[in-house]
KELUM-930634 format. One line per field, with one value per residue (C-alpha): residue in three letters; residue number from 1; x negated, y negated, z negated. Coordinates in pm, 1 decimal. Last residue first. Layout:
% residues N
code: ALA,...
pos: NUM,...
u: X,...
v: Y,...
w: Z,...
This chain:
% residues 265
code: UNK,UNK,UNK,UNK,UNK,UNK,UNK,UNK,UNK,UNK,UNK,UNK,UNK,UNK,UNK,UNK,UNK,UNK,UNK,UNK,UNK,UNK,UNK,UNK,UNK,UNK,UNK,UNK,UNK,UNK,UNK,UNK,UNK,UNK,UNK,UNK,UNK,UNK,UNK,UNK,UNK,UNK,UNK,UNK,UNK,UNK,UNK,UNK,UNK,UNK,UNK,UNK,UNK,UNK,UNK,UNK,UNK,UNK,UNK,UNK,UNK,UNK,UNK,UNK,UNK,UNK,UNK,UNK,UNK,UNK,UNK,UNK,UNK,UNK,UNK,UNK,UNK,UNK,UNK,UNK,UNK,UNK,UNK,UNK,UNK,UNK,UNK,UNK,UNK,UNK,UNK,UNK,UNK,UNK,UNK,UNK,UNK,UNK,UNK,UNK,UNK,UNK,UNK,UNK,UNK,UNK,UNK,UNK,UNK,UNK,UNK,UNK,UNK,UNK,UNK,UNK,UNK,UNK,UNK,UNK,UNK,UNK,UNK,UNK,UNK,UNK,UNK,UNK,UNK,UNK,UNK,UNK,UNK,UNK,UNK,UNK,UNK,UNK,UNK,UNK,UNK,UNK,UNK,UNK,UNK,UNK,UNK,UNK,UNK,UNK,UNK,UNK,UNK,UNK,UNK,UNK,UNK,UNK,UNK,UNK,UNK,UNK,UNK,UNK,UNK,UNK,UNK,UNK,UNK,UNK,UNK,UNK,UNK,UNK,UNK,UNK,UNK,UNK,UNK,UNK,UNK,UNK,UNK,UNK,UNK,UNK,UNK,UNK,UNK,UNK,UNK,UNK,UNK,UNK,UNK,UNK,UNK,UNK,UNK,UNK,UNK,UNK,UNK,UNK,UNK,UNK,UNK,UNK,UNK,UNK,UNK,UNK,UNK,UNK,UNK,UNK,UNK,UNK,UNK,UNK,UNK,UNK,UNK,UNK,UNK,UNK,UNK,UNK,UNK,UNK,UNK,UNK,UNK,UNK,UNK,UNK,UNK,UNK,UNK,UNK,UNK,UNK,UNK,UNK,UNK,UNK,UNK,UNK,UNK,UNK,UNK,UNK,UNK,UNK,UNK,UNK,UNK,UNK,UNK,UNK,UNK,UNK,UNK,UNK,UNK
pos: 265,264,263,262,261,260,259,258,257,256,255,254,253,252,251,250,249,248,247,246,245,244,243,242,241,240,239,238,237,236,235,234,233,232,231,230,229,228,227,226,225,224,223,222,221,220,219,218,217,216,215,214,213,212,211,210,209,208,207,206,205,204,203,202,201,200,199,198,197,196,195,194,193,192,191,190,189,188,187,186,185,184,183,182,181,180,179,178,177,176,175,174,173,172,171,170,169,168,167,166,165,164,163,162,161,160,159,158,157,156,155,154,153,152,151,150,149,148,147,146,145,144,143,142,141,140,139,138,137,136,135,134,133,132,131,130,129,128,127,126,125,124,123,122,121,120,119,118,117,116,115,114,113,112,111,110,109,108,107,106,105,104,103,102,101,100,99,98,97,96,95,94,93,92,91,90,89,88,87,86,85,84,83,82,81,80,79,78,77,76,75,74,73,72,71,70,69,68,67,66,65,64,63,62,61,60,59,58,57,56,55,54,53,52,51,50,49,48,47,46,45,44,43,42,41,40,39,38,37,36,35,34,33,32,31,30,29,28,27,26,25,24,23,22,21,20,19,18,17,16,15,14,13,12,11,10,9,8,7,6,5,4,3,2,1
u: -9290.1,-9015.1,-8971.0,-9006.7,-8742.6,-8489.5,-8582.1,-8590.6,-8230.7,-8057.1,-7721.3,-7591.3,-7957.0,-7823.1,-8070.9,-8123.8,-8384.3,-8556.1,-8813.2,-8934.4,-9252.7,-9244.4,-9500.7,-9200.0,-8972.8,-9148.3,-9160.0,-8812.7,-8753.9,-8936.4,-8808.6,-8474.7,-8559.2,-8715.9,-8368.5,-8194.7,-8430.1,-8359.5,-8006.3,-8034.4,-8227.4,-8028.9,-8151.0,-8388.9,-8759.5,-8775.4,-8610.5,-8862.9,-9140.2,-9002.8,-8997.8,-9371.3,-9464.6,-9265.9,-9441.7,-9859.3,-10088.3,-10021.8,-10049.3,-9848.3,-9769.4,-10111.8,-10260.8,-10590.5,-10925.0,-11005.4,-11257.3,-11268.7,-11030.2,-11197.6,-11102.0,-10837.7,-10640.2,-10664.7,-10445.0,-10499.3,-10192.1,-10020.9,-10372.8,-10258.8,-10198.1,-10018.7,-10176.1,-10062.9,-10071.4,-10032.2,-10411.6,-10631.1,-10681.9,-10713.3,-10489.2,-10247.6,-10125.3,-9748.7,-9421.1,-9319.8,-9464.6,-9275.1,-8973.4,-8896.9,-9010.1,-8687.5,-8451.0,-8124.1,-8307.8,-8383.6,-8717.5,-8720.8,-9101.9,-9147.5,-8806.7,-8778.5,-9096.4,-8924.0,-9028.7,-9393.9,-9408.6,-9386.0,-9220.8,-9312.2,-9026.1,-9120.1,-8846.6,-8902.0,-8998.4,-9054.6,-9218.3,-9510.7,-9661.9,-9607.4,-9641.5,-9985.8,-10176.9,-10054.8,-10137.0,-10488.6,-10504.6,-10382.9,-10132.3,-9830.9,-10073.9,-10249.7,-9814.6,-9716.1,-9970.6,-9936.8,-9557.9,-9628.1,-9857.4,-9611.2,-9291.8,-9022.2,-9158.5,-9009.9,-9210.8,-9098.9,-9302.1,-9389.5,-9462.6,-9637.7,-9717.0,-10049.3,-10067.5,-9843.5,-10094.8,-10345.4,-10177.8,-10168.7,-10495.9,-10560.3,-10342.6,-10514.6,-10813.9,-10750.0,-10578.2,-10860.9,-11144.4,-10941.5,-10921.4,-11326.4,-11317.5,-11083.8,-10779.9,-10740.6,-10857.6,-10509.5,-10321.8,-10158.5,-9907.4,-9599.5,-9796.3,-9695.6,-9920.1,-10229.4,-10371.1,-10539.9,-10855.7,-11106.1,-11398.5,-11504.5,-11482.8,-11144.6,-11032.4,-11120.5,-11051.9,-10671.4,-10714.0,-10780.4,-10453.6,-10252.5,-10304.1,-10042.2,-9811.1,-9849.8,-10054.3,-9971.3,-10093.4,-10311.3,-10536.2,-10242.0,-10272.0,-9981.4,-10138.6,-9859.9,-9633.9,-9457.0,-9088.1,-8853.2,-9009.6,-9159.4,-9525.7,-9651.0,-9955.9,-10025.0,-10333.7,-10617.6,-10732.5,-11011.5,-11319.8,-11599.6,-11911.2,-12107.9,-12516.9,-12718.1,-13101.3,-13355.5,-13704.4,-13609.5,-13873.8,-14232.8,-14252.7,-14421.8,-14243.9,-13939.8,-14042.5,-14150.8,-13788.2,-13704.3,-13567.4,-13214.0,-12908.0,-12564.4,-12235.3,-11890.3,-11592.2
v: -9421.8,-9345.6,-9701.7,-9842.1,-9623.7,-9816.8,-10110.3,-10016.4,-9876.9,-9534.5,-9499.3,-9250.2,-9016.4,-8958.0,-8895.2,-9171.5,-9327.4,-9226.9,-8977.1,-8628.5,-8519.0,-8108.2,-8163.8,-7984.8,-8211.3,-8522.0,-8454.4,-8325.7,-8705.3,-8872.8,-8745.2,-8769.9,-9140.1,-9168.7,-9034.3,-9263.3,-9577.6,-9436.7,-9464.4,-9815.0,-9953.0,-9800.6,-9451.9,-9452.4,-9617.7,-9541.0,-9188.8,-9123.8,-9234.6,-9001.5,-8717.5,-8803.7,-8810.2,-8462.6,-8310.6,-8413.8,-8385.1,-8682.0,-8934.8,-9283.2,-9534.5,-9620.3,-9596.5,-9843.5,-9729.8,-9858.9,-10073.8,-10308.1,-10558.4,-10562.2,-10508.8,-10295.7,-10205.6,-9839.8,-9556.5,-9632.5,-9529.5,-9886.9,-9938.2,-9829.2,-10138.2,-10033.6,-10236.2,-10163.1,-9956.9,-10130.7,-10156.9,-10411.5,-10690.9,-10395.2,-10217.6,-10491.8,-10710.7,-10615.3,-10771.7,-10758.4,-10387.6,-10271.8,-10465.4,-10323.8,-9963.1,-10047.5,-10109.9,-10279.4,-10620.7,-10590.0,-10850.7,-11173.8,-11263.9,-11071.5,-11195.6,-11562.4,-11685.7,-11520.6,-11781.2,-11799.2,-11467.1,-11375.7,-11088.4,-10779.1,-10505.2,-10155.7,-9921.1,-9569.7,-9234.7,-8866.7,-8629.4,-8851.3,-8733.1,-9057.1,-9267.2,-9141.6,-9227.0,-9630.4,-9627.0,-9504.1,-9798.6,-10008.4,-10248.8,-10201.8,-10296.4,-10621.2,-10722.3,-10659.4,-10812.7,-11123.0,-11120.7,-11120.4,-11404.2,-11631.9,-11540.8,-11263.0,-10942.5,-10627.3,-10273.0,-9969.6,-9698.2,-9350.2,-9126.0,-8828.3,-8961.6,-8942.2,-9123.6,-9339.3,-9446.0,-9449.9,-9709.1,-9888.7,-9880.0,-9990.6,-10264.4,-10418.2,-10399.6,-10571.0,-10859.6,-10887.4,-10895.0,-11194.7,-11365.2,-11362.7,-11472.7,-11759.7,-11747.3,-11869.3,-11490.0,-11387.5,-11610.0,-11969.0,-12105.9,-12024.2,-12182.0,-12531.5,-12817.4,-12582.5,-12663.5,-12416.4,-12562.0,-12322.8,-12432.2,-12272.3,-12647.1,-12684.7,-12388.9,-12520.7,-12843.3,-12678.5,-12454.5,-12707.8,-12926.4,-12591.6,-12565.1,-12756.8,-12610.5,-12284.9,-11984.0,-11619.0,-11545.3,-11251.2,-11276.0,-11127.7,-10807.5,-10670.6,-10265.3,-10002.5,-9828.3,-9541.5,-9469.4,-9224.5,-8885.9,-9081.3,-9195.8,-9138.0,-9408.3,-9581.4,-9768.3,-9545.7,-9484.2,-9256.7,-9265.1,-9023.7,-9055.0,-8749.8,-8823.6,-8560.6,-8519.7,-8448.4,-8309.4,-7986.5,-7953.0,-7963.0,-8092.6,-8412.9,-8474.7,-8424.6,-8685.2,-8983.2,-8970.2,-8782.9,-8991.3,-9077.1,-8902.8,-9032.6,-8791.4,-8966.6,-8865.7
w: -14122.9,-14239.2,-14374.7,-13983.5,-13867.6,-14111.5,-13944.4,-13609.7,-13702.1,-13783.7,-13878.9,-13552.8,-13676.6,-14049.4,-14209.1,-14447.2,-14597.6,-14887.5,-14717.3,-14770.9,-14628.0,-14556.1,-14271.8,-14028.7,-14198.6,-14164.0,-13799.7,-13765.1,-13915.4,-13721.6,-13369.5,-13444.6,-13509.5,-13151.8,-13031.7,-13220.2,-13103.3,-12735.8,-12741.5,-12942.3,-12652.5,-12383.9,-12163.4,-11891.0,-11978.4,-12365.3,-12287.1,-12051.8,-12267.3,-12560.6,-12322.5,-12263.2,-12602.4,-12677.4,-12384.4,-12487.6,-12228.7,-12019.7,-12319.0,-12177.4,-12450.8,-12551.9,-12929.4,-12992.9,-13119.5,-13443.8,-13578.5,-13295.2,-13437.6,-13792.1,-14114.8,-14099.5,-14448.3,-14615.6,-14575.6,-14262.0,-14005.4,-13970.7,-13819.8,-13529.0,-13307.9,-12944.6,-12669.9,-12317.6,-12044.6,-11713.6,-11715.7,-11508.1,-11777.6,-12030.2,-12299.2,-12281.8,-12551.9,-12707.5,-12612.2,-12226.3,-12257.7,-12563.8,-12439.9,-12140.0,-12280.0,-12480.1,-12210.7,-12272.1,-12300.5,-11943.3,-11894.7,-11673.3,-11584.8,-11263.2,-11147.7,-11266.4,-11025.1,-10691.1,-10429.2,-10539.2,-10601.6,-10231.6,-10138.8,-9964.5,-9943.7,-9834.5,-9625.4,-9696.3,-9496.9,-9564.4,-9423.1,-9284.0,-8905.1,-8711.9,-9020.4,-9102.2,-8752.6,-8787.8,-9125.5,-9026.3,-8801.2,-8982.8,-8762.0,-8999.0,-9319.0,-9178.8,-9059.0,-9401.3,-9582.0,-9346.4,-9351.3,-9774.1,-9725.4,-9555.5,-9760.8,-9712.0,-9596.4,-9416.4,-9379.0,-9255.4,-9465.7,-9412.9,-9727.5,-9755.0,-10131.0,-10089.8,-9806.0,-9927.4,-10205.5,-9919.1,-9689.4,-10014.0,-10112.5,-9780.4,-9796.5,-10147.5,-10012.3,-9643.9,-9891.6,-10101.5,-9830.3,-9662.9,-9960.0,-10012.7,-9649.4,-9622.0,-9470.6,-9076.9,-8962.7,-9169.0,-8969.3,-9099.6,-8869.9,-9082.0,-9389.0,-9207.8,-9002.4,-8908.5,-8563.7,-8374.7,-8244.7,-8458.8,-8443.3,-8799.1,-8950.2,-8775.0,-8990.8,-9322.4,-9238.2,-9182.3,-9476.5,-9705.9,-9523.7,-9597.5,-9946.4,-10106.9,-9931.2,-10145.6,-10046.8,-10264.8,-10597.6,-10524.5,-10811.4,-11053.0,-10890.6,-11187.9,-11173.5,-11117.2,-11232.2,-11092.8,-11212.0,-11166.4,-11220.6,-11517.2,-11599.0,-11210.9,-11227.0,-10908.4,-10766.1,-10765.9,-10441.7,-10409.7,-10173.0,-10133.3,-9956.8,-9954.0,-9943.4,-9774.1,-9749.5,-9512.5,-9530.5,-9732.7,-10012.7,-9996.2,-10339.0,-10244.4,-9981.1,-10180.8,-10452.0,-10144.8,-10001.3,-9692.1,-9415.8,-9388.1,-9351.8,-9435.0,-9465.1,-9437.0,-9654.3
C-alpha cells in the first residue's frame, strides 16, 4: 500500500477543506481459486506460449538493433533483457503474482525449470526481491516445477477419463477467456424453449455458499466417474423427494446412469 500526496484540487480549495489529500494504493493478486482442499485452479495464461527456434534470428536483429553485441545462436543464450518489452512486462506479472500467491499461502518455493523460458521465469522469480525476503521467514516450503509447453504438448491437452470434473471442463465452453469455470447451459430448466444465447444467465460448477454443491464438486474431482454419477444421483432423488416429485426411473442408486439421471431431471 503506498500513500500519494499532491496538491489540493480546485473543489477543496474552494470549500476550505484540508489542503492535502490521500490516495491508498492497494494491490491484490488474484490468481488461484481454492475449489477443493486438494486442488487450486488456476487461470490457463495461454499468451505465454514459450520461444521456439524459430524465433531466435528476430530476437538476434532484435538485440543487435538495441546495441547489444551478444550474439544469439540458440534459446540458451537468450536473457530476459534480450526479450522484447511487452513480453518482458508479462513475464515480471505473471512472477509477481506468483511470489504473492505464495505469499499467501506462507509458502517457500525451490524452484527447477525445464525449457528456456521456464529457467527465465524461474530465475526473474528466485531473484525477487520480495521473494527473496518471504522465503527466509515462510512456514512451509515446496519445490515448483516450470516447464515449457512446447516440450510437453500431450500433457495439458490429455484428460483422465476416470474423473468426471475432467470431463465437464475438457467438454463444455468456458465462463470467460480468463475463467477456469466453465459454461454450464440452463435452459434445460425453462419450462419454455431459449431463444437467445444471452437470455439466461449461465450455471458454474463452483458456488462457495452452498455445502451440498461443493461436496458434489469434490466428489466430481476425487472419486471415479461412475462413483461420482451415483452420488450425484443420490442427490436427485432426495431432492425430488424433499419437493414430493415422483419419478419413473428407478431408485436404486448401484443402477443409475447419466442417462437415467438425465430423465430425473
Amino acid at each position: 500500500m503506498r500513500q500519494l500526496y499532491g496538491p489540493p484540487s480546485k473543489a477543496a480549495s474552494r470549500s476550505k477543506k484540508s489542503k492535502d489529500f490521500r490516495i491508498d494504493v492497494r494491490h491484490v493478486a488474484l490468481l488461484g481459486t481454492p475449489i477443493n482442499p486438494d486442488l487450486i485452479v488456476t487461470p490457463g495464461f495461454s499468451s505465454l506460449f514459450p520461444l521456439l527456434p524459430t524465433d531466435v534470428a528476430q530476437l538476434q536483429l532484435a538485440a543487435q538493433m538495441k546495441g547489444v553485441q551478444k550474439e544469439i545462436k540458440t534459446l540458451a543464450d537468450i536473457e530476459m533483457h534480450l526479450l522484447p518489452q511487452a513480453l518482458q512486462i508479462q513475464l515480471r506479472v505473471f512472477v509477481s503474482l506468483l511470489s504473492d500467491f505464495f505469499a499467501q499461502l506462507d509458502v517457500g518455493e525451490d524452484c527447477y525449470a525445464v525449457g528456456s523460458m521456464s529457467k527465465l521465469i524461474a530465475a526473474e522469480l528466485a531473484s525477487l526481491p520480495t521473494a527473496k525476503a518471504r522465503r527466509k521467514g515462510a512456514s512451509r516450503k515446496a519445490s515448483l516445477v516450470f516447464i515449457d509447453r512446447s516440450l510437453d504438448l500431450a500433457g495439458p491437452v490429455s484428460h483422465n477419463t476416470d474423473c468426471l470434473a475432467d470431463q465437464i471442463v475438457g467438454l463444455l465452453p468456458s465462463l470467460h477467456p480468463s475463467s477456469s469455470d466453465v459454461y454450464v447451459d440452463m435452459s434445460e430448466t425453462l419450462s419454455q424453449p431459449r431463444h437467445s444465447a444471452e437470455a439466461l444467465a449461465p450455471g458454474t460448477l463452483y458456488h462457495s455458499d452452498s455445502p451440498v454443491a461443493q461436496g458434489l464438486l469434490s466428489s466430481f474431482i476425487s472419486k471415479r466417474q461412475k462413483e461420482a454419477i451415483m452420488e450425484m444421483s443420490r442427490l436427485l432423488l432426495e431432492a425430488l423427494a424433499k419437493e414430493h416429485i415422483e419419478t419413473e426411473s428407478a431408485t436404486r442408486i448401484g443402477r443409475m446412469t447419466t442417462e437415467k439421471n438425465q430423465r430425473i431431471y
